[in-house]
C-alpha positions as CSV (number, residue, x, y, z in Angstrom):
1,X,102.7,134.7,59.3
2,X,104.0,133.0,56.2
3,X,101.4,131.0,56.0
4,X,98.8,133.9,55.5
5,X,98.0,136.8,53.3
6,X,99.7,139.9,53.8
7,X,96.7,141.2,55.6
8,X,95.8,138.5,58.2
9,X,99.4,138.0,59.1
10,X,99.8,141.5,60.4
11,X,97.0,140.4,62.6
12,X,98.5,137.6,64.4
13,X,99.5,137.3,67.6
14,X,97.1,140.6,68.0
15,X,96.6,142.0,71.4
16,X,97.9,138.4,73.0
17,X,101.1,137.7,75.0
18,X,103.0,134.8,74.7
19,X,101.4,133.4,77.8
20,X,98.1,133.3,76.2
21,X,99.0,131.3,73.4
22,X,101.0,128.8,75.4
23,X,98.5,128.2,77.8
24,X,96.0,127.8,74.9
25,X,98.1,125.7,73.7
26,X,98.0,123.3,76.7
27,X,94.7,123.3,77.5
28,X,93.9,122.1,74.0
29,X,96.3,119.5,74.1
30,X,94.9,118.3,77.8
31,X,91.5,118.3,76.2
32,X,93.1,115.3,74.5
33,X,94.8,113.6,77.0
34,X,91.9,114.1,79.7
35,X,89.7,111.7,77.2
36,X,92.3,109.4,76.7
37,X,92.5,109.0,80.2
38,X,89.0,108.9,81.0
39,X,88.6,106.2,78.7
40,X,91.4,104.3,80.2
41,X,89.5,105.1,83.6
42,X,86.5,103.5,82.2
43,X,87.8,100.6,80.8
44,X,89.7,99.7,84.8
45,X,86.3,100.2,86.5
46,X,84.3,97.7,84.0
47,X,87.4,95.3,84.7
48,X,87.0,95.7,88.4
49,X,83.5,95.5,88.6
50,X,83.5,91.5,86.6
51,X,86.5,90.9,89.2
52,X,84.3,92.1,91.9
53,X,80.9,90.7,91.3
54,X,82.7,87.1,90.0
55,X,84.3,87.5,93.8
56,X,81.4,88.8,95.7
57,X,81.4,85.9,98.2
58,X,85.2,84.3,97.8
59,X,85.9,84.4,101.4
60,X,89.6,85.8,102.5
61,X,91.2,86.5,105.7
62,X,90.9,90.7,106.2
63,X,94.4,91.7,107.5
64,X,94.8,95.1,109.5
65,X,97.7,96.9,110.1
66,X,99.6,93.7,108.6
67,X,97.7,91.0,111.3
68,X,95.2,88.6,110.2
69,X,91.6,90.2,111.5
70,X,88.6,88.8,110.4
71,X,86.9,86.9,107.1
72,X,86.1,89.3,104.1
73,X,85.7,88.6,100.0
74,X,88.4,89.3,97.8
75,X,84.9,90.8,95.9
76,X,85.0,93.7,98.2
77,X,88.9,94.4,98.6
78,X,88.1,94.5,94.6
79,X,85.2,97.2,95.1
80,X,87.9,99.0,97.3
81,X,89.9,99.5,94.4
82,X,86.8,99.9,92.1
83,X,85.4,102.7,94.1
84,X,88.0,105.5,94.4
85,X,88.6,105.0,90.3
86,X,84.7,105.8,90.0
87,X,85.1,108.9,91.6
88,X,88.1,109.7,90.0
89,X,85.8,109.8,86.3
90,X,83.4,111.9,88.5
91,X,86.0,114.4,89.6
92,X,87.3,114.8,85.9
93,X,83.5,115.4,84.7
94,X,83.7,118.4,87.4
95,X,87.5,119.5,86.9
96,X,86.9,120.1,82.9
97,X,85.1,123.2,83.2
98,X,87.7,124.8,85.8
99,X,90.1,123.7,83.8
100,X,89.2,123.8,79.6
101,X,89.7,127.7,79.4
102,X,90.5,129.6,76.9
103,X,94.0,131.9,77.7
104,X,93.7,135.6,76.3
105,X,94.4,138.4,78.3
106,X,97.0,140.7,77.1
107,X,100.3,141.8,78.2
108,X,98.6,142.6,82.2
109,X,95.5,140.6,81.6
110,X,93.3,143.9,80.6
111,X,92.9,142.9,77.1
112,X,93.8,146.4,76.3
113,X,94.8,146.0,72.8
114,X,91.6,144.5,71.6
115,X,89.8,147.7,72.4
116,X,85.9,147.4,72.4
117,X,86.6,144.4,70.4
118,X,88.2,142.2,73.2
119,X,85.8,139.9,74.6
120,X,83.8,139.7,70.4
121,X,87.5,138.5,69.9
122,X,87.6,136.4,73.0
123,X,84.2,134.6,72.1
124,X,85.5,133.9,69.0
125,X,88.9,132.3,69.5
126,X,87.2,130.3,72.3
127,X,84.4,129.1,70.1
128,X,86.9,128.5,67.3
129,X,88.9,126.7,69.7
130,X,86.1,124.6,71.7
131,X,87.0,126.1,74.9
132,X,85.2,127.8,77.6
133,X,85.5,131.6,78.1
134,X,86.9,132.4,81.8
135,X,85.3,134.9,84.0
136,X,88.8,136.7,83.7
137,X,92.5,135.9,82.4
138,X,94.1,133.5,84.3
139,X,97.7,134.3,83.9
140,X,98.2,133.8,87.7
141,X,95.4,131.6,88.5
142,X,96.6,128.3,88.6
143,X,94.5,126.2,90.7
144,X,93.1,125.0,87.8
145,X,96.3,123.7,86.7
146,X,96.8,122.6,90.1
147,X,93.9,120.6,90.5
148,X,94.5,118.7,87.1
149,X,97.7,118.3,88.8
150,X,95.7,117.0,92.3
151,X,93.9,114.8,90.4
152,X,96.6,112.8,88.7
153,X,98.1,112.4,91.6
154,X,95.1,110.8,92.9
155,X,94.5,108.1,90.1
156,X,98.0,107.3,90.5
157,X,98.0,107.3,93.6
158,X,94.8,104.5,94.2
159,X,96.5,102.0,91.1
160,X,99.2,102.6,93.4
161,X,97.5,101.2,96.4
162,X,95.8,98.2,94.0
163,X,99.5,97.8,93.3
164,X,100.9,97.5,96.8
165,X,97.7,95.0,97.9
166,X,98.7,92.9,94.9
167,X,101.9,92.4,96.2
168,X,101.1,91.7,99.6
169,X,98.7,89.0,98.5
170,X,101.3,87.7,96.0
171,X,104.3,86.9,98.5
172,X,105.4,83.4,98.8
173,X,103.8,83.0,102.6
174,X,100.6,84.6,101.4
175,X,99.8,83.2,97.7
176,X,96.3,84.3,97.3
177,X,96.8,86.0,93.7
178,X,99.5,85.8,91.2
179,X,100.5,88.3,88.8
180,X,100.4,86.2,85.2
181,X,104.2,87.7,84.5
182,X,106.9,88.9,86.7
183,X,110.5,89.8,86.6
184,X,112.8,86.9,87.0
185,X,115.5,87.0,89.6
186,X,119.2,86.6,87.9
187,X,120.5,83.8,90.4
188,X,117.3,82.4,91.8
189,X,115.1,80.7,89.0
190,X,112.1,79.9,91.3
191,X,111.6,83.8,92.1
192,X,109.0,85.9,90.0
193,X,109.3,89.3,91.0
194,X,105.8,91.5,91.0
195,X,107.6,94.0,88.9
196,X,104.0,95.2,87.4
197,X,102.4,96.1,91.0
198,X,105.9,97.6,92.0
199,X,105.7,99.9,88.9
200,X,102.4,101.1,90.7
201,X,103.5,101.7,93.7
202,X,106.9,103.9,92.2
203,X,104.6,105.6,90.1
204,X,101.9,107.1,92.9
205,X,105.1,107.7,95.0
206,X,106.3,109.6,92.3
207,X,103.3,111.6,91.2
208,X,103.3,112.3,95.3
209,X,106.4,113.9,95.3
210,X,106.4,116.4,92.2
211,X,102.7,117.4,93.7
212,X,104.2,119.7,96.0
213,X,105.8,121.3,92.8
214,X,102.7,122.1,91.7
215,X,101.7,123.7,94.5
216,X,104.5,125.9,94.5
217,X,103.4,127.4,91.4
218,X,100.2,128.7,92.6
219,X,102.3,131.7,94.0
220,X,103.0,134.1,90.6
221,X,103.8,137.3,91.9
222,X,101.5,140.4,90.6
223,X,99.9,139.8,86.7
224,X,102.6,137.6,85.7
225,X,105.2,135.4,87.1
226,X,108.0,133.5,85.8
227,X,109.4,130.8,87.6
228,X,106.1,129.4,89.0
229,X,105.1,129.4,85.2
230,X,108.2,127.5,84.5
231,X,107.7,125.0,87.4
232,X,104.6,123.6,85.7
233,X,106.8,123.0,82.7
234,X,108.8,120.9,84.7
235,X,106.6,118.9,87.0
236,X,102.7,118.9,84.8
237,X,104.3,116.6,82.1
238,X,106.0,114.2,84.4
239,X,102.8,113.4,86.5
240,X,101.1,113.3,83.2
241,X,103.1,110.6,81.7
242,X,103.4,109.0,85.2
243,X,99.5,108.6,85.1
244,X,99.0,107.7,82.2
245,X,102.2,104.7,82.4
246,X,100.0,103.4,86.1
247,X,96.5,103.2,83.9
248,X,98.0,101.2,81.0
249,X,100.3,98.9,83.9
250,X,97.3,98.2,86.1
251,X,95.6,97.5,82.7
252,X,98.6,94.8,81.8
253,X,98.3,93.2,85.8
254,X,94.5,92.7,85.4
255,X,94.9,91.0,82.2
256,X,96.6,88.0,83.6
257,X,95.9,88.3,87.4
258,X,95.4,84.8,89.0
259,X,93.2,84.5,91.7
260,X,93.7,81.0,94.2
261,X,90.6,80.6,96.5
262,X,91.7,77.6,97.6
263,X,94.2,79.6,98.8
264,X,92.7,81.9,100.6
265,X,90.2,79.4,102.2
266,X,93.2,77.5,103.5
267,X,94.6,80.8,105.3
268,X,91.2,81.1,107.1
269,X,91.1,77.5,107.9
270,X,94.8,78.0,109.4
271,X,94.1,80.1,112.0
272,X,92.5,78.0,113.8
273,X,89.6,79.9,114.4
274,X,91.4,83.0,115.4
275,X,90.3,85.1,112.5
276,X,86.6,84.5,114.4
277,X,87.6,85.7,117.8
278,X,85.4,88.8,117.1
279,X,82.4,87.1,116.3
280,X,82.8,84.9,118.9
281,X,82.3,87.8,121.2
282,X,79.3,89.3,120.2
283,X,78.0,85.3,119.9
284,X,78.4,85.2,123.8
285,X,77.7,88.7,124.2
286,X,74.2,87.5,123.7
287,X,74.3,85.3,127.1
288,X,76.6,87.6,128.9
289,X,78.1,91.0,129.9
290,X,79.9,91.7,126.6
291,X,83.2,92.6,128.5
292,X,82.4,89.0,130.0
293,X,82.5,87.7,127.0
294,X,85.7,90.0,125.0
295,X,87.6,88.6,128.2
296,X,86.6,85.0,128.0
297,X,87.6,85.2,124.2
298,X,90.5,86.9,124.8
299,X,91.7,84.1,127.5
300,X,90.7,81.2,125.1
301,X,92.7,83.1,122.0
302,X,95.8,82.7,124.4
303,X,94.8,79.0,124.7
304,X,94.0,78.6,121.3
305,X,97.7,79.5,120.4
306,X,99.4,77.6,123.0
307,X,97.6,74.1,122.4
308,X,97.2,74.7,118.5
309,X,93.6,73.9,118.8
310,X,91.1,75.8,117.5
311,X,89.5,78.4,119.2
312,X,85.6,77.7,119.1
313,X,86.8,74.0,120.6
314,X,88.0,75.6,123.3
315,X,85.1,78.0,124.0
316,X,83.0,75.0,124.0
317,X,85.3,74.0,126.8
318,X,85.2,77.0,128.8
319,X,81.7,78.0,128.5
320,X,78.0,76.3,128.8
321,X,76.5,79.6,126.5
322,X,74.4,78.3,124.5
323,X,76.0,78.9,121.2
324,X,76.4,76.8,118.0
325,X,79.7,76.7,117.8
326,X,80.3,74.4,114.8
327,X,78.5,77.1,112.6
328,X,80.8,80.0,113.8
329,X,83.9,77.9,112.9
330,X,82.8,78.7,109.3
331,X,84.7,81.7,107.9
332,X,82.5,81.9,105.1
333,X,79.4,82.1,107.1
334,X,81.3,85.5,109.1
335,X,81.8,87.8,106.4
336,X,78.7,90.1,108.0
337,X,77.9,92.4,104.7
338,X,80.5,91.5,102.7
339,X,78.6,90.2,99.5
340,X,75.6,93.3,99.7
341,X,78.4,96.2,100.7
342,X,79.9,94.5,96.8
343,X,76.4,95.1,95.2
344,X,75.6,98.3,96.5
345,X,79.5,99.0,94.9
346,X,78.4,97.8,92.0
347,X,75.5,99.8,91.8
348,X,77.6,102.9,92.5
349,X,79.6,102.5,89.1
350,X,77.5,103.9,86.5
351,X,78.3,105.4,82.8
352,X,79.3,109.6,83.3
């Protein structure tokens, strides 16, 4: 009111409650952080999508439930990181007008005070404002809130899965990327610790937890509530600041990621075939009953291991199929879709 005339001061703060202007108040400051972090989105996916299409046919052992299974890229464990961040941008684009509302509704959300002026008054603020006009108050509507608050969770929540792959792939039996920097280990100088992709992972698990917060404070009681209000004070920032600390991190662990082919050809090439049993299967599925052929395959698997030798040598052994079995002991010929499933990823990625 200092600020103004005598005449427009007695005006503010007319016919609002405090809610209003404190809601206001955050919606225009998420209109701010929702494009920083859409541009942060943006930026990932481009990353991904080089990473991806550079990658398209670098063949890698797929593991399942923490067991070798069969040949894949590193291109499309890429796209699966790629993919989820796309649709993240394309759940913001649909959030923003659920969310980007303009608060005014009085002390019960009637408007009362404004009269027959209220909603000339409410087009105005919100046109002064750049907000959208809600259908009515939303004192004790909060799913908008809760859905931003969804939706964090879930870009967290998928740099925190890119961060817990990374570190699968990076441990010393495995090898097949390399974070460019880690933490160092006080007492063993050979260790570098994946602190970057760890940061992921704590973040999502984080942003997990206070989700449930959220969700609490969809439960105002009558026109107005105050601890549910309150609860949002607590727990929005946090996951805000959480997400925004996982886009720049998974930023910083692309920047200097190193990725060792070699590597992961030499994991294929040490299983001894094993990695193929699947395709070896539907191969003599073609001559045979397939549960024939699963059995046979399953039987030479156990042989497989218990001579060391690899396992189309000793289907050869076992069976007169006719099948070429020195073109199924390449893993990069078995990685089915693998390069087109990247492309049609690609493709999928487009500007908002």
């Amino acid at each position: 009111r200092e600020a103004l005339d005598e005449e427009a001061a007695a005006f503010v703060h007319w016919g609002a409650t405090s809610q209003d202007i404190v809601d206001s108040g955050l919606v225009l400051r998420l209109c701010d952080l929702l494009a920083l972090f859409e541009g942060r989105l943006a930026a990932l996916i481009q990353r991904l999508a080089t990473l991806a299409e550079t990658h398209r046919a670098t063949a890698m052992p797929a593991r399942t439930r923490a067991q070798q299974a069969t040949p894949t890229t590193f291109g499309l464990k890429v796209a699966g990181w790629m993919l989820p961040l796309q649709r993240h941008r394309e759940r913001l684009a649909e959030l923003r007008p659920r969310l980007l509302l303009l608060s005014l509704g009085g002390a019960a959300g009637t408007l009362a005070a404004l009269g027959d002026k209220a909603f000339e008054v409410e087009a105005a603020m919100a046109e002064e404002l750049g907000l959208a006009v809600p259908s009515l108050p939303w004192h004790v509507q909060r799913d908008g809130i809760a859905e931003l608050a969804g939706w964090l969770s879930l870009v967290s929540g998928s740099l925190g899965k890119l961060g817990g792959d990374v570190i699968l792939l990076a441990q010393s039996e495995v090898g097949e990327v390399r974070p460019a920097a880690g933490g160092g280990s006080s007492t063993m100088p050979q260790k570098a610790n994946p602190v970057g992709p760890e940061v992921l992972v704590a973040l999502a698990r984080f942003n997990a937890g206070l989700i449930g917060t959220l969700h609490q404070a969809l439960l105002p009681g009558q026109e107005r509530g105050g601890p549910e209000w309150q609860l949002e004070w607590l727990g929005l920032p946090q996951m805000a600041v959480a997400t925004g600390a996982a886009l720049r991190q998974a930023d910083l662990l692309l920047d200097g990621l190193v990725i060792d082919a070699a590597r992961m050809r030499r994991q294929l090439e040490q299983s001894n075939g094993l990695l193929l049993a699947e395709a070896a299967s539907f191969a003599l599925a073609a001559h045979m009953p397939r549960p024939a052929a699963q059995a046979l395959v399953k039987a030479a698997c156990q042989e497989a291991l218990a001579s060391d030798r690899h396992l189309m040598t000793v289907l050869a052994e076992k069976t007169s199929a006719p099948v070429d079995w020195a073109a199924l002991a390449d893993p990069a010929g078995q990685i089915g879709a693998a390069e087109a499933l990247v492309d049609r990823a690609l493709r999928a990625v487009k500007p908002l």
